[in-house]
N, C-alpha and C positions, 0 to 999 in steps of 0.2 A: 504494500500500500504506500503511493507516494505520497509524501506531504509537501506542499508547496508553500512557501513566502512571497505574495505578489505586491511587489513595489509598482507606486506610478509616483511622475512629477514631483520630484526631488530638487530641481527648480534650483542645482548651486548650493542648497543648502547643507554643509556637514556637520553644523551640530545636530540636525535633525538625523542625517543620515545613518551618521554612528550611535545613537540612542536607539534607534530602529535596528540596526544588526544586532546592538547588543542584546535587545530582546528576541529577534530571530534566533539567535543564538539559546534561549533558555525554551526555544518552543520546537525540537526535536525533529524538524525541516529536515527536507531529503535536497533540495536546491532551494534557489532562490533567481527569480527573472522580476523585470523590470516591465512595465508598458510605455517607457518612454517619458521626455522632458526630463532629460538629465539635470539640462542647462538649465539656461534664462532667468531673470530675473537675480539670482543670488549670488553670492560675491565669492565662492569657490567652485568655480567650474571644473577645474582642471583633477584639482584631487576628488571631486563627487565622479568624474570619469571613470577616474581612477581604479575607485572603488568597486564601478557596475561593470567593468572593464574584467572581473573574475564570477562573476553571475553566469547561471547557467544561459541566456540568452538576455537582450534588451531591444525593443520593438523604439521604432523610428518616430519620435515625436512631431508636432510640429515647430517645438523652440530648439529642436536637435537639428531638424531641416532645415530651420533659418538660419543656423547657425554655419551651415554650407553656401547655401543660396541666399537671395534678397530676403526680408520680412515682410508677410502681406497680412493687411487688417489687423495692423497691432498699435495698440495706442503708443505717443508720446516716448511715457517712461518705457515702454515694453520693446518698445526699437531701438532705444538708446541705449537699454541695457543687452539687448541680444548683440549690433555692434559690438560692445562692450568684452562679452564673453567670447566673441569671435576672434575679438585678438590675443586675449588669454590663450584661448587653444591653440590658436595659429603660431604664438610666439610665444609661449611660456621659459621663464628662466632656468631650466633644467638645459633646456640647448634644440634643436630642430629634431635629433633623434626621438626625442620622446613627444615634439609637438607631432610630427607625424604620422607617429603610434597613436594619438588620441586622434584625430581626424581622418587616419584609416579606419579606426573604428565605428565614427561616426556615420561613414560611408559605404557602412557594410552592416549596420541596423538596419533589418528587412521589418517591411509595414507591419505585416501579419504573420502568425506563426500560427500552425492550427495542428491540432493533434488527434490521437483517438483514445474512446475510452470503450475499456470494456464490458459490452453490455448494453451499448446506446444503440444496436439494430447498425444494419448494411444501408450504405446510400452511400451518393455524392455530395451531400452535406458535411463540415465538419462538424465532429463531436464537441470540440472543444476550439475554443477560437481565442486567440488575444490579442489587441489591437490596442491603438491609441486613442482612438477614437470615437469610430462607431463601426460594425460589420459593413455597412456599405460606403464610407470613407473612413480610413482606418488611420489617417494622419492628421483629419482636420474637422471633419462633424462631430459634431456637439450632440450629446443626448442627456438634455435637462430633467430632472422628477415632472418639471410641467409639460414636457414631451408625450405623458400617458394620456392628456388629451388629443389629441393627435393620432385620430386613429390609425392614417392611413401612411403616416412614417413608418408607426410602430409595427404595424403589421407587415411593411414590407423591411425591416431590419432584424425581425425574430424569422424571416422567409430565408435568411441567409446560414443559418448554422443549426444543428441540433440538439444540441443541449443545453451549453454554458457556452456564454462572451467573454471575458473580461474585459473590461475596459477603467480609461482613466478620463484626462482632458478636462475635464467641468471642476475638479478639484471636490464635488460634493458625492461622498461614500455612499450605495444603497443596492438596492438590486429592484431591476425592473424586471415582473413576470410578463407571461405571455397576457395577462384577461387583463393587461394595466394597470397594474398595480405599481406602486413605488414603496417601497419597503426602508427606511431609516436602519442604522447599525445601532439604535438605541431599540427596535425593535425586533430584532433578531435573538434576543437574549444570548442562550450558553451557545450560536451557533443555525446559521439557514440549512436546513433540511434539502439536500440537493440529489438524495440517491435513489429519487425517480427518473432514472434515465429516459423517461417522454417526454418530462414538464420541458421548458425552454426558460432560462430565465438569463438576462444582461445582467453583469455585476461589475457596479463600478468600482475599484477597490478603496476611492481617496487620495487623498497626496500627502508624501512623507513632506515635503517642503514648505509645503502652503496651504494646509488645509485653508478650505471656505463653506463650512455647512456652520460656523459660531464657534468651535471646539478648537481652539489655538492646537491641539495637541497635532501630533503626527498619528496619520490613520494607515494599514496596510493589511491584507488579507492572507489568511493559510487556510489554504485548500487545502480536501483530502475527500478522497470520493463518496463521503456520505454527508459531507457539509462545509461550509466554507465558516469562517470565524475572522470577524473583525478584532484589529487589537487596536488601541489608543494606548501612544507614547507619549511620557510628556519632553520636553529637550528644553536647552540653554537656548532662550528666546535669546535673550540678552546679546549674547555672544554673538547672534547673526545680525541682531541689529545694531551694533558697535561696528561690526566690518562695514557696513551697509553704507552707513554716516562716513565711516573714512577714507569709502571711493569717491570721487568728485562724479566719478561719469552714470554710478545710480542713484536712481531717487531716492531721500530717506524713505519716502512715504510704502514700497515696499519693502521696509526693515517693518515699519511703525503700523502694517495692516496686520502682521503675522502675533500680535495682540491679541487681536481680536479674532482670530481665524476666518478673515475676509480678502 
C-alpha cells in the first residue's frame, strides 16, 4: 500500500517548506510529489528547487512556466516578483553549473502525470491524474469551490479521468465530488473516504507557501488508497516575511498576506 505526501505551490517559501517535510517525515510516506509553483512570489526560489528537485516527481506550474517564458495575466507584484525569481535561477551564486541544473529541471516538469490504481475497472480514462491545474488545463485553469455551480464545466472536467485528480493552483484545500459538492478539510474529519473506486472526486490539496482558505498555516495531503488526509502545518511566518521586506524587487505586501492566509 503506497502512501503518498502531495505538495502544491510552495511559492519560494522554505520556512514553510521545511516544517512541511519535517512532518512528512513523522507520517510514514512511501514518496513525496509536488503539483507544481515551486517559485513565484517568495524570496527562496533556488533552494525550495532544490529541495523538490529529490521528490518523486513535480508537475509544471504556471509561476514555474513563467519563470521560463513571459508572465501572462498576472498582477503588478506577481510579475515583478516572477522576473525576480527568474534571475535567481538563471544566475544564482553557487556559479552557472548548478543555475543550469535548476532550469533543466524546470524544463522537464511534465503538465500531467497520471497513473493507475488497482481496482478502478479497464478504460482509456486515467485512474488517477495530477495536475496543476484543472484535468482539462493542467497548467493554468482555475477550479474555485464556487465552480460546483457551474454545471457544465464541472461535468465536462470529472469526463476526463476516473477516479481521483489532484490538483492545486487556487491555493484553497477541499475536494470536489462528482453530484457538486465542495467539501472543506475542516470537514473531512480523521480523513475523505476514497476506496470506492467508481465515485470520481477532484482534490485540491492547498498550498505549502500560501495558503488562502483564512488558515495562515501550510496545508498538504497523504494519500493512501482508502482515503486521503489533510495535514495543517504551522511555520516561521516571520522568517519569510523579514526576507520579503529585505528584497527591494518584492512586494512586502506578499510577506504581510501570508498572516492572514490570503
Amino acid at each position: 500500500m503506497t502512501r503518498t505526501a502531495i505538495l502544491s505551490d510552495i511559492h519560494g517559501n522554505l520556512s514553510a517548506l521545511e516544517a512541511v517535510l519535517a512532518d512528512v517525515e513523522s507520517q510514514n510516506v512511501d514518496r513525496i510529489v509536488c503539483l507544481g509553483d515551486v517559485i513565484g512570489y517568495g524570496p527562496q526560489p533556488c533552494e525550495c528547487l532544490d529541495q523538490v528537485m529529490n521528490f518523486e516527481f513535480c508537475i509544471l506550474g504556471n509561476h514555474d512556466s513563467s519563470a521560463l517564458f513571459d508572465p501572462e495575466g498576472f498582477n503588478v507584484a506577481a510579475e515583478q516578483a516572477i522576473f525576480w525569481t527568474r534571475a535567481q535561477v538563471e544566475c544564482g551564486p553557487e556559479g552557472p553549473e548548478v543555475s543550469l541544473k535548476r532550469m533543466n529541471y524546470l524544463c522537464r516538469m511534465p503538465r500531467i502525470v497520471e497513473e493507475a490504481v488497482p481496482g478502478s475497472g479497464d478504460g482509456e480514462l486515467p485512474s488517477l491524474m495530477f495536475v496543476h491545474g484543472s484535468p482539462r488545463g493542467p497548467t493554468n485553469e482555475y477550479v474555485f469551490p464556487e465552480d460546483t455551480q457551474n454545471v457544465k464545466k464541472m461535468e465536462k472536467l470529472f469526463s476526463l479521468f476516473r477516479h481521483l485528480c489532484f490538483q492545486g493552483h487556487t491555493h484553497v484545500p477541499g475536494v470536489f465530488t462528482s453530484d457538486l459538492r465542495f467539501v472543506r478539510p475542516t470537514d473531512t474529519g480523521a480523513g475523505y473516504d476514497i476506496s470506492d473506486r467508481n465515485q470520481r472526486l477532484m482534490i485540491n490539496v492547498g498550498s505549502v507557501g500560501q495558503p488562502r482558505d483564512g488558515d495562515p498555516r501550510s496545508c498538504y495531503v497523504i494519500h493512501d488508497p482508502e482515503k486521503i488526509v489533510y495535514r495543517r502545518v504551522e511555520y516561521d511566518i516571520e522568517q519569510t516575511v523579514k526576507l520579503i521586506e529585505a528584497e527591494p524587487e518584492l512586494d512586502n505586501l506578499l510577506g504581510y498576506r501570508l498572516r492572514e492566509g490570503r
